[in-house]
C-alpha positions in Angstrom: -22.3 34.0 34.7 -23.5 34.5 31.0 -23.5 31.2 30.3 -25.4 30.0 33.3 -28.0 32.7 32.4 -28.6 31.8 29.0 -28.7 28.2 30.5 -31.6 29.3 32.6 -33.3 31.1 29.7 -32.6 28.5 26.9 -36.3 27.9 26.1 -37.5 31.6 26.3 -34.7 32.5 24.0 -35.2 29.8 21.3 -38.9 31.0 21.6 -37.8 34.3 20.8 -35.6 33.8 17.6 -38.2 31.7 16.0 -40.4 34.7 16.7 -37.7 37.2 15.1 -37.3 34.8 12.1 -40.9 34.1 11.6 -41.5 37.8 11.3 -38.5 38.8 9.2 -39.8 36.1 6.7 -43.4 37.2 7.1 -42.0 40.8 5.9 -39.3 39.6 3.1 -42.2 37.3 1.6 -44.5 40.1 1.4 -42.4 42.7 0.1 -40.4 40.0 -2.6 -43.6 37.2 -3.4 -41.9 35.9 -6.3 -37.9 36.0 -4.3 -38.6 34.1 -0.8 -40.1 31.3 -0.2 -38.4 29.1 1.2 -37.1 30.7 4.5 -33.4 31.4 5.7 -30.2 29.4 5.3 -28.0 30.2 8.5 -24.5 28.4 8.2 -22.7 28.0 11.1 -19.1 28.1 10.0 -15.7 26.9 12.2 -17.6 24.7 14.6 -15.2 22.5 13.5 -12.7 23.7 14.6 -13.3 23.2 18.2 -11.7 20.8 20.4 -13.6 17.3 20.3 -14.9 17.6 24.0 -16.4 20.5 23.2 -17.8 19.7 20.1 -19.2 16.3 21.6 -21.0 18.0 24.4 -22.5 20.3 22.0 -23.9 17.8 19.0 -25.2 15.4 21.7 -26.0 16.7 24.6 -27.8 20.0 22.8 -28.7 18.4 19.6 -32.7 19.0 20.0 -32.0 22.8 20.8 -29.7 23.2 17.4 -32.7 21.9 15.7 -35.0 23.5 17.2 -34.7 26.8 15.2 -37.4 27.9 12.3 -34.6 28.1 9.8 -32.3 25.6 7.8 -28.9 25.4 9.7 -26.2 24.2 8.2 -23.6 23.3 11.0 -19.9 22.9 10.4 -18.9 19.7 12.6 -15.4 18.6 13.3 -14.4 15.6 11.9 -13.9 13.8 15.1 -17.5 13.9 16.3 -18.3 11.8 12.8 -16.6 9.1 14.3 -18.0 8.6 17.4 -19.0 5.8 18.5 -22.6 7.4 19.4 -23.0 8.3 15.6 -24.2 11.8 15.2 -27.1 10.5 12.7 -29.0 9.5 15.3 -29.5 12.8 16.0 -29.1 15.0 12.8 -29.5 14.1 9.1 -26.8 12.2 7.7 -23.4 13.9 7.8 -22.1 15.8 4.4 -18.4 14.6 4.6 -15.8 16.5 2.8 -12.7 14.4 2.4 -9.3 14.9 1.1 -8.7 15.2 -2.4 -7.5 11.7 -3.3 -4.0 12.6 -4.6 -2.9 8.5 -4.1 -3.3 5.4 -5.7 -4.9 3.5 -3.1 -3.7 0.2 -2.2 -4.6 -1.3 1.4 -1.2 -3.7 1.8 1.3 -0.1 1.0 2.6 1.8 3.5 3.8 4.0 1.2 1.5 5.0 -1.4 2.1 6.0 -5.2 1.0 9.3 -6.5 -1.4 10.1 -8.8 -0.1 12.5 -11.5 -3.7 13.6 -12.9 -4.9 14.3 -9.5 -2.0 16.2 -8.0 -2.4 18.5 -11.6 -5.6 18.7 -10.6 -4.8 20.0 -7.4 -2.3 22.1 -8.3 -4.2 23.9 -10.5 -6.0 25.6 -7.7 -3.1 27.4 -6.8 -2.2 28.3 -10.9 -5.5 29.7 -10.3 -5.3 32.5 -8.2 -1.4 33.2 -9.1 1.1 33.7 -11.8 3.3 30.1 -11.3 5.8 30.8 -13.6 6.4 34.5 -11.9 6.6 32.8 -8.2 8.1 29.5 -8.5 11.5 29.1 -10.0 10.4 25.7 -10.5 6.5 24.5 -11.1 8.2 21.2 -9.3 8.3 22.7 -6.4 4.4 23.3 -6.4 3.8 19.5 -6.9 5.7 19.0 -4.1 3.5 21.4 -1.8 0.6 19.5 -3.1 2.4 16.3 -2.4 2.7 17.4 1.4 -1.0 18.6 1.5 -1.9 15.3 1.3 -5.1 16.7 -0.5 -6.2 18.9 1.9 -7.1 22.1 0.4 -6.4 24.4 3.4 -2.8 23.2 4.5 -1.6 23.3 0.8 -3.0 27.3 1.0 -1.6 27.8 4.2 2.3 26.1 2.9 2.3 27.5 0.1 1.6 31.3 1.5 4.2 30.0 4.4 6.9 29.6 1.2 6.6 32.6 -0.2 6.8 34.4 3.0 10.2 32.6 3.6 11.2 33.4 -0.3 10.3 37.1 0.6 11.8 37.0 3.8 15.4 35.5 2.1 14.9 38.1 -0.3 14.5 35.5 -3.2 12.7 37.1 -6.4 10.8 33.5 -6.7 10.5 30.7 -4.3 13.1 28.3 -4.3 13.0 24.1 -3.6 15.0 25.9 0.2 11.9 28.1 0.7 9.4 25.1 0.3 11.6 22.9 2.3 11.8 25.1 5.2 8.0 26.0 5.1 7.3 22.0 5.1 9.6 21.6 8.2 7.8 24.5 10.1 4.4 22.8 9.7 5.8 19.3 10.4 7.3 20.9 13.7 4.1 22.2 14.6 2.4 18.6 14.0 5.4 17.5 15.9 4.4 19.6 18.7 1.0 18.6 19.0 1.6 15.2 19.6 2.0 14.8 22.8 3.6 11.3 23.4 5.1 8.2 21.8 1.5 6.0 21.8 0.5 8.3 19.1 3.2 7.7 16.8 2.8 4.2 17.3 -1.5 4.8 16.4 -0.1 6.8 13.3 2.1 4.2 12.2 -0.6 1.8 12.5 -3.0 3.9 10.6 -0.6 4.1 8.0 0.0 0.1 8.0 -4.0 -0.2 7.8 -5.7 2.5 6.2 -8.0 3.2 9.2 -8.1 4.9 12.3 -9.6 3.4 15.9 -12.9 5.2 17.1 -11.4 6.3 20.2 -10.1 9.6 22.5 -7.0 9.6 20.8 -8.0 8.5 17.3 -10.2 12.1 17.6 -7.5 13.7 18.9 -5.6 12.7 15.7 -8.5 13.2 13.0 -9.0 16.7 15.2 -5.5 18.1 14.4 -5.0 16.6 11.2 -2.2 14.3 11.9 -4.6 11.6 10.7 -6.6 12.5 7.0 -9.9 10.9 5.5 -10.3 9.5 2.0 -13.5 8.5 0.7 -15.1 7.8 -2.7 -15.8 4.5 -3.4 -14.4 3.1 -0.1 -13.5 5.2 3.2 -9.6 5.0 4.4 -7.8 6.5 6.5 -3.9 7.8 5.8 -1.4 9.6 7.8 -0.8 13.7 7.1 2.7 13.3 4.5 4.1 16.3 7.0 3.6 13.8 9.6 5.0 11.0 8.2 8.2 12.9 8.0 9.1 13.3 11.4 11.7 11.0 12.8 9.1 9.9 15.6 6.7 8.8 13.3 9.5 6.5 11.2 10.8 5.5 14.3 7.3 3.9 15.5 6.9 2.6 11.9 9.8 0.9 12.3 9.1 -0.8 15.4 5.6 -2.1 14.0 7.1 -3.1 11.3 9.5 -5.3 12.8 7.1 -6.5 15.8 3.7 -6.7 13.8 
């Protein structure tokens, strides 16, 4: 009912805002000449987040209204919708991507992909930022290989690493142990596990692993949506598979099969 009313009442509404922010500006400029003049930022945080139907319908079908706002809006889009076949900069400015930190050494023809040492330091040294390493790792090892499972994504190696001291904590372990790391990995690769819903997309994983890109499809969304699939980019864009997927039995067993029927 809210929904279809606001529907209804679109224009009027949008009318209204720019009326609100026109006159909050107005004020603001008057009382700070010399502090605003340039009007209001408004970021719109953890759109990306929502599922890629969703966020289709929204950055397509609605994208003169998001605009339409007196203000600079900075929208948070999910990854999937930048690779839809429509291309969303039609519509909007070009797209500021945020990729993975590149912990690899790139190399199209290797399914299996060495590590960078400088760049997983680098890395690493977000976490030796904001805590004592020495104090909760009984081994600095063990943080490399959290960022080794992060794949260079900033949020799952925060959201591991807090998952292994929880288990150290919970095991009553005065540091975390390589046992508390490995049973923090597992839990997220079971979620992944989870969230895959059939065989076809192992087989589209392994094949994203074999070729460093992903198909601009439903399911390749699907996968760049829940993370299973990641996004390099720097001086070329690739594709690789999330390292907690590539773990799973289901994924290696797919991998396999490609790899012996190319």
């Amino acid at each position: 009912m809210i929904r279809e009313t606001l529907q209804r009442n679109l224009s009027r509404l949008q009318t209204d805002i720019n009326l609100l922010l026109k006159d909050a500006f107005d004020k603001l400029r008057r009382k700070y000449p010399d502090r605003y003049q340039k009007g209001f930022l408004v970021i719109v945080d953890n759109l990306d987040r929502i599922p890629p139907n969703v966020g289709n319908h929204l950055f397509f079908d609605y994208a003169p209204q998001l605009q339409e706002l007196d203000c600079t809006i900075i929208y948070t889009v999910p990854i999937s919708v930048i690779y839809l076949y429509k291309n969303v900069s039609n519509l909007f400015s070009n797209p500021n991507i945020v990729p993975m930190v590149n912990i690899y050494e790139f190399n199209r023809s290797e399914c299996d992909l060495n590590y960078n040492q400088q760049r997983l330091e680098g890395v690493a040294s977000l976490i030796e930022q904001r805590v004592d390493v020495s104090a909760v790792f009984a081994d600095r090892q063990q943080l490399l290989e959290l960022v080794k499972a992060s794949g260079g994504h900033v949020r799952q190696l925060m959201q591991i690493t807090r998952s292994a001291c929880l288990t150290a904590t919970t095991r009553k372990h005065t540091k975390i142990l390589p046992e508390d790391v490995t049973y923090a990995l597992n839990q997220q690769q079971f979620d992944f596990e989870r969230s895959t819903p059939t065989p076809e997309y192992y087989t589209t994983l392994a094949r994203v692993c074999l070729e460093k890109d992903i198909a601009k499809d439903a399911m390749g969304q699907k996968l760049l949506f829940n993370l299973s699939v990641l996004e390099y980019n720097g001086n070329s864009r690739w594709n690789y598979v999330n390292p907690l997927v590539k773990q799973s039995y289901a994924f290696q067993q797919a991998l396999r099969s490609i790899q012996g029927n190319p």
